[in-house]
C-alpha positions as CSV (number, residue, x, y, z in Angstrom):
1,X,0.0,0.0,0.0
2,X,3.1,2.4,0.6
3,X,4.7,1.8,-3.1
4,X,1.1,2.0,-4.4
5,X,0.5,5.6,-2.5
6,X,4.6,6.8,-3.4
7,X,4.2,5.6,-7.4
8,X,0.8,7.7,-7.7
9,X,1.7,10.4,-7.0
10,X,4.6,11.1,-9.4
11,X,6.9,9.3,-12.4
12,X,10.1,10.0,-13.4
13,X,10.7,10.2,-17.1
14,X,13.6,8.7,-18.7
15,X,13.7,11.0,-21.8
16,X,15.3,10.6,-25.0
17,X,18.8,9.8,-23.4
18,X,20.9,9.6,-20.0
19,X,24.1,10.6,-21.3
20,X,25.0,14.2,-20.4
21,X,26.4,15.6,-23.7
22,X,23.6,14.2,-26.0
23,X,20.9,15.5,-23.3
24,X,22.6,19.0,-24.3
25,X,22.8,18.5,-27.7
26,X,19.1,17.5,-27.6
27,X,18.1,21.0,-25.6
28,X,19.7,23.2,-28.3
29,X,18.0,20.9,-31.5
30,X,14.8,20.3,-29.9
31,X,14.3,24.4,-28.6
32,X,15.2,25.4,-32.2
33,X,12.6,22.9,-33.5
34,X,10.1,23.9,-31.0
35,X,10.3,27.6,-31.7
36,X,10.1,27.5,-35.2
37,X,7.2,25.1,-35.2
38,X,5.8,27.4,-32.8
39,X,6.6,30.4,-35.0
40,X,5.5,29.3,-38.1
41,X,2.0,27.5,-37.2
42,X,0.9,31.2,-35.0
43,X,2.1,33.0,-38.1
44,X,-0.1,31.0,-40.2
45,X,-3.1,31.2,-37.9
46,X,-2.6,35.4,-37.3
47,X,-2.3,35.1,-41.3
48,X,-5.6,33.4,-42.4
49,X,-7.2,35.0,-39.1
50,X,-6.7,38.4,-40.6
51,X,-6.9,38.0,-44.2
52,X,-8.9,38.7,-46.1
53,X,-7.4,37.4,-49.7
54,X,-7.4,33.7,-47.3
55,X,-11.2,32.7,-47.3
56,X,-11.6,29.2,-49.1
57,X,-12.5,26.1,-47.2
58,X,-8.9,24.6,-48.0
59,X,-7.1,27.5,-45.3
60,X,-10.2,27.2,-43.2
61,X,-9.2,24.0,-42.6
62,X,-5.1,24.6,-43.2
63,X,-6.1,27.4,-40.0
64,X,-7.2,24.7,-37.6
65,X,-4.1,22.4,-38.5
66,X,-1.7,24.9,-37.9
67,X,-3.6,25.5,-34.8
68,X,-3.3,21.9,-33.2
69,X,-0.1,21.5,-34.8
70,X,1.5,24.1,-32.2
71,X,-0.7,22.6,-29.7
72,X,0.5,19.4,-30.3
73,X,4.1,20.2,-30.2
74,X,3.2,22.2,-26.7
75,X,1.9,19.0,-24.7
76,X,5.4,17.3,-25.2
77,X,8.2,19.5,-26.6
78,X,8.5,22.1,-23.5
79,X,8.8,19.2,-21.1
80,X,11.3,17.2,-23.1
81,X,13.5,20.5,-24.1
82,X,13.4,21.2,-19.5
83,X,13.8,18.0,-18.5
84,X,16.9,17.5,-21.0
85,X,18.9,19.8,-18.6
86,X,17.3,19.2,-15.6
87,X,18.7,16.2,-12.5
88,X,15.2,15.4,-11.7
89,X,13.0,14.6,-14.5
90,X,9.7,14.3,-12.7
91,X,5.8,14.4,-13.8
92,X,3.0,14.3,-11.3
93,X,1.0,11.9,-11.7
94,X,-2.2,14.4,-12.4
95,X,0.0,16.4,-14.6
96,X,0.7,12.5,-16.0
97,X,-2.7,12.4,-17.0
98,X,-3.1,16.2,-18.3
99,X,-0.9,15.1,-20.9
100,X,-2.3,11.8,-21.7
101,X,-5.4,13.9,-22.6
102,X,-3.6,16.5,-24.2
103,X,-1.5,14.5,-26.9
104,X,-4.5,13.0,-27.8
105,X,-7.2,15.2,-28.0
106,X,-4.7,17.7,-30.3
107,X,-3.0,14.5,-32.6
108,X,-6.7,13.4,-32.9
109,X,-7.9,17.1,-34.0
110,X,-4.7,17.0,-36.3
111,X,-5.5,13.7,-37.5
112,X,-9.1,14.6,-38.3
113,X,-8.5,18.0,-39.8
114,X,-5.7,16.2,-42.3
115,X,-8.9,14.0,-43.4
116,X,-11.0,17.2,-44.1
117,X,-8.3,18.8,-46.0
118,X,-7.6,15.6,-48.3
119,X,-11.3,15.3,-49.1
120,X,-11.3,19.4,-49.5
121,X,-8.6,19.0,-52.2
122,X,-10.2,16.0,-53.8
123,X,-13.5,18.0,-54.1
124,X,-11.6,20.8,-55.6
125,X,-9.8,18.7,-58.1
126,X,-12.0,16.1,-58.8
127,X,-15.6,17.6,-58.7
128,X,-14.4,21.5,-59.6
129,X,-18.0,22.4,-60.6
130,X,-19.7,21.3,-57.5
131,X,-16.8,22.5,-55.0
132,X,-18.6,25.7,-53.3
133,X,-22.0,23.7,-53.2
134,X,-20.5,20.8,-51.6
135,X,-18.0,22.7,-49.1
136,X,-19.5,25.4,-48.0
137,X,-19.1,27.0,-45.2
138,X,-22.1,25.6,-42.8
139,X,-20.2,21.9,-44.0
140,X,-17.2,23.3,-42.9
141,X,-17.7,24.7,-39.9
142,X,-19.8,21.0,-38.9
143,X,-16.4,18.9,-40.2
144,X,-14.5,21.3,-37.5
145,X,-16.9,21.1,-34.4
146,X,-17.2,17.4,-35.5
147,X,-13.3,16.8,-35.2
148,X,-13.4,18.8,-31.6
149,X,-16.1,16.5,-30.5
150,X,-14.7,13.3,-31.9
151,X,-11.3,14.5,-30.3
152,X,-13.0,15.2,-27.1
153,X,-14.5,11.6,-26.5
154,X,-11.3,9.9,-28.0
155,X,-9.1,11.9,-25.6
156,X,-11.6,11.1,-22.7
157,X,-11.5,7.2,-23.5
158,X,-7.6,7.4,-22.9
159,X,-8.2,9.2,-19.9
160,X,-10.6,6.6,-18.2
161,X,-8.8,3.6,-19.4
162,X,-5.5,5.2,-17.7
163,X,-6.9,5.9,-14.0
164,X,-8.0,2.2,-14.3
165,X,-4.7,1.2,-14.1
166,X,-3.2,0.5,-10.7
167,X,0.3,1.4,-10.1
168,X,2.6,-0.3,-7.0
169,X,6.0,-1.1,-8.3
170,X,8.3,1.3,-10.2
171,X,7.8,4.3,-11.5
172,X,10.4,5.3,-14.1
173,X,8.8,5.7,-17.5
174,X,10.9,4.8,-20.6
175,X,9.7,7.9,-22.7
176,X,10.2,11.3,-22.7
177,X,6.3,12.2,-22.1
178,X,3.6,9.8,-20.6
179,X,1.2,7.8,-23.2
180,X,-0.8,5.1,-22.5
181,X,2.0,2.5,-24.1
182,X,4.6,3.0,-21.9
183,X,2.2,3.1,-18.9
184,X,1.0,0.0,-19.6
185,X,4.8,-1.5,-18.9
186,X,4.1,0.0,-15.1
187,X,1.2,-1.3,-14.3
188,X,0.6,-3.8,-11.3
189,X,-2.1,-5.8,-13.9
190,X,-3.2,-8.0,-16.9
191,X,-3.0,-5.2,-19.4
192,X,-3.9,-7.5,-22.3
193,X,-7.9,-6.0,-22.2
194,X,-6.9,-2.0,-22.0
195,X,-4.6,-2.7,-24.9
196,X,-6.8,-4.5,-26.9
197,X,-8.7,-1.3,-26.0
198,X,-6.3,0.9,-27.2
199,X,-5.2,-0.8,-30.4
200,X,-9.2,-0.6,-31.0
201,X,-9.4,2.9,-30.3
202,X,-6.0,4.9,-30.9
203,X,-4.7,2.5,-33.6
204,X,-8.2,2.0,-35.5
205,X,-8.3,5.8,-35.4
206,X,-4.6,6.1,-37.1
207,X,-5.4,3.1,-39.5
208,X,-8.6,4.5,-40.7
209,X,-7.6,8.1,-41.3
210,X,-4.2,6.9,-43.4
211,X,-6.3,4.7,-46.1
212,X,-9.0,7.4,-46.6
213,X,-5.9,9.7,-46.7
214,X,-4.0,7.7,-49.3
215,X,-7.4,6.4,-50.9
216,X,-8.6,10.1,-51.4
217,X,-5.0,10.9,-52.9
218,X,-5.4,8.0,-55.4
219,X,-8.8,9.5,-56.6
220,X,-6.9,13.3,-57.3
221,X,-4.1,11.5,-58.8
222,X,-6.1,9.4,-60.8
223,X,-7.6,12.2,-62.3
224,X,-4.8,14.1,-63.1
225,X,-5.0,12.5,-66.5
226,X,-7.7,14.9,-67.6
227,X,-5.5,17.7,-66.7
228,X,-3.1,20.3,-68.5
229,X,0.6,19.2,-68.6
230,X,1.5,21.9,-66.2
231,X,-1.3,21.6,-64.1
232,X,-0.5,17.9,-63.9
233,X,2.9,18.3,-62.9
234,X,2.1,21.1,-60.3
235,X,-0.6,18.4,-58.6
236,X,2.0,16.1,-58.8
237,X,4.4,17.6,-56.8
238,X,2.0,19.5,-54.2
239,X,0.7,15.8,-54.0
240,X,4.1,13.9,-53.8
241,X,5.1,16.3,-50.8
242,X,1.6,15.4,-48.6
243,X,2.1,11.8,-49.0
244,X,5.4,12.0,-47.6
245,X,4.3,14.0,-44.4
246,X,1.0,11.8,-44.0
247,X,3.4,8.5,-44.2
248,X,6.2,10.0,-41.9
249,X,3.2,10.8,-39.5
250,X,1.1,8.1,-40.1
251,X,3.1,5.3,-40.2
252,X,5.1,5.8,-36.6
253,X,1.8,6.4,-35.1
254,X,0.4,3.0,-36.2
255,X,3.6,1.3,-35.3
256,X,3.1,2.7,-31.7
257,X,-0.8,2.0,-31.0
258,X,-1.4,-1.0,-33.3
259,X,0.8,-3.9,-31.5
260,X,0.9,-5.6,-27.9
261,X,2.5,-3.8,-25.2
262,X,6.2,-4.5,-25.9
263,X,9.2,-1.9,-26.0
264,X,11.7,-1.2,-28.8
265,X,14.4,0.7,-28.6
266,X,13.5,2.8,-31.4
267,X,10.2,3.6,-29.8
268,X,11.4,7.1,-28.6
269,X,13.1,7.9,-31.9
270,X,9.8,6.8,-33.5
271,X,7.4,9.4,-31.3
272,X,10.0,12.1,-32.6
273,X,8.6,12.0,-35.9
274,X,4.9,12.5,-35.4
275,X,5.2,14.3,-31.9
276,X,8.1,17.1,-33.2
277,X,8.7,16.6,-36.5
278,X,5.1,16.4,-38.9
279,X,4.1,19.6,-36.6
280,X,6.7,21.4,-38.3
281,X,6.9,20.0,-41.4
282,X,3.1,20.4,-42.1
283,X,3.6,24.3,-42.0
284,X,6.2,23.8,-44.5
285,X,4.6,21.9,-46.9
286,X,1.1,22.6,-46.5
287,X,0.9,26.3,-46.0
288,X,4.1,28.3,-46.2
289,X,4.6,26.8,-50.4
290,X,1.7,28.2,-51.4
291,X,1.9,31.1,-53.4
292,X,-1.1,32.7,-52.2
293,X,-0.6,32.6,-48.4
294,X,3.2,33.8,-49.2
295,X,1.2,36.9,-50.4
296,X,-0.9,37.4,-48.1
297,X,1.8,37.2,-45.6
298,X,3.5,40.3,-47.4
299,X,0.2,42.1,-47.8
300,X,-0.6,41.6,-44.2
301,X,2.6,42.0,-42.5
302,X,4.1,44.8,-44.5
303,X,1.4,46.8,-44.4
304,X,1.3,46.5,-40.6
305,X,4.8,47.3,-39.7
């Protein structure tokens, strides 16, 4: 009863790596990462927020991504970046749970919103005539509140299948910010039902979304044969770049919530690409290449300063 009472109320996490020089090396990469994710997704929502050149459904949508996508690179980058110079890397074990919630609710809006935006493009490509009928902006504004919703319960779910998990042994967790995974290794149970759960939930959720995501670029490649030559090779390589950041986020998240509850040693390298790296690569690819938001972003800045 004494271990149980000690382990609940904090963990210590292990972070990316004990060794003293590379825990430096990894403040100075992972703050530079941070802050330009963090710059570049609020300059993108102050951008489309005060537009007014930026109205269509397609950075309506490329608003709310940019949106979780610093959100989602707040519930674990800050923590990593402190704890890799800090002696005592230790999380409560209510601010444990915060952040349980957290990284899911905003990878689950992020997920979501990427499905909105595929299907927005594939409208726009593939059914040009009927593209303002079909997304306007009452259909828009229901796929958003939808994807809050849907993020809401999916987040909650997490939540309640964690405080069912007992914890009286040790409490160092092999990850740089706590998930249900490597809480699973800690707990005093027969896991094999909540992962079931979670593979069910977290991993149906990331399996789902990546074939209607590759299914729906298919479809606008597909009919790219009915295009112009340079129209054809500018869809090409707007649609090239996406399927690289959906895989490089995609893929590492359905390695992590689609197996049994076994560690790898690659499994922290792996969270780095969907927890760190997609939020700032989306900005990059989705948003700051377009010629019309570069615009903007002179229109709107320039004539402010």
């Amino acid at each position: 009863m004494q271990n149980q009472s000690f382990v609940t109320e904090f963990f210590i996490l292990f972070g990316l790596t004990q060794n003293l020089l590379k825990e430096k090396v990894v403040f100075v990469v992972f703050l530079f990462l941070y802050l330009a994710t963090l710059m570049a997704n609020l300059l993108i929502v102050m951008t489309i927020r005060y537009s007014r050149i930026l109205g269509s459904p397609m950075y309506f949508f490329l608003f709310h991504l940019s949106f979780a996508d610093a959100c989602f690179s707040t519930t674990t980058a800050p923590r990593m970046i402190v704890d890799s110079v800090s002696e005592k890397k230790v999380i409560s074990y209510n601010e444990c749970m915060t952040q349980i919630f957290a990284v899911h609710f905003f990878g689950c809006l992020e997920v979501l919103v990427l499905v909105f935006l595929s299907f927005d493009r594939y409208v726009a490509i593939c059914k040009p005539l009927r593209y303002t009928t079909i997304m306007s902006q009452q259909v828009c504004d229901t796929m958003v509140n939808l994807a809050w919703v849907v993020s809401c319960i999916h987040s909650s779910s997490q939540i309640f299948l964690a405080l069912k998990l007992p914890f009286c042994g040790p409490n160092v967790i092999d990850h740089y910010f706590c998930d249900m995974t490597p809480l699973l290794k800690l707990a005093c149970m027969d896991t094999y039902t909540i992962n079931l759960l979670i593979v069910f939930n977290s991993g149906a959720i990331c399996m789902v979304s990546f074939i209607v995501l590759l299914t729906s670029y298919i479809f606008i490649l597909h009919s790219l044969n009915n295009q112009s030559a340079e129209g054809r090779k500018k869809a090409l390589s707007t649609c090239t770049s996406h399927i690289i950041v959906v895989i490089l986020f995609f893929v590492p998240c359905i390695f992590t919530y689609t197996r049994p509850v076994t560690t790898f040693p690659v499994d922290k390298m792996v969270a780095v690409f969907y927890t760190i790296g997609t939020p700032l690569l989306n900005p990059l690819i989705y948003t700051l290449r377009n010629a019309e938001v570069k615009n903007a972003m002179r229109k709107l800045w320039c004539n402010n300063l």
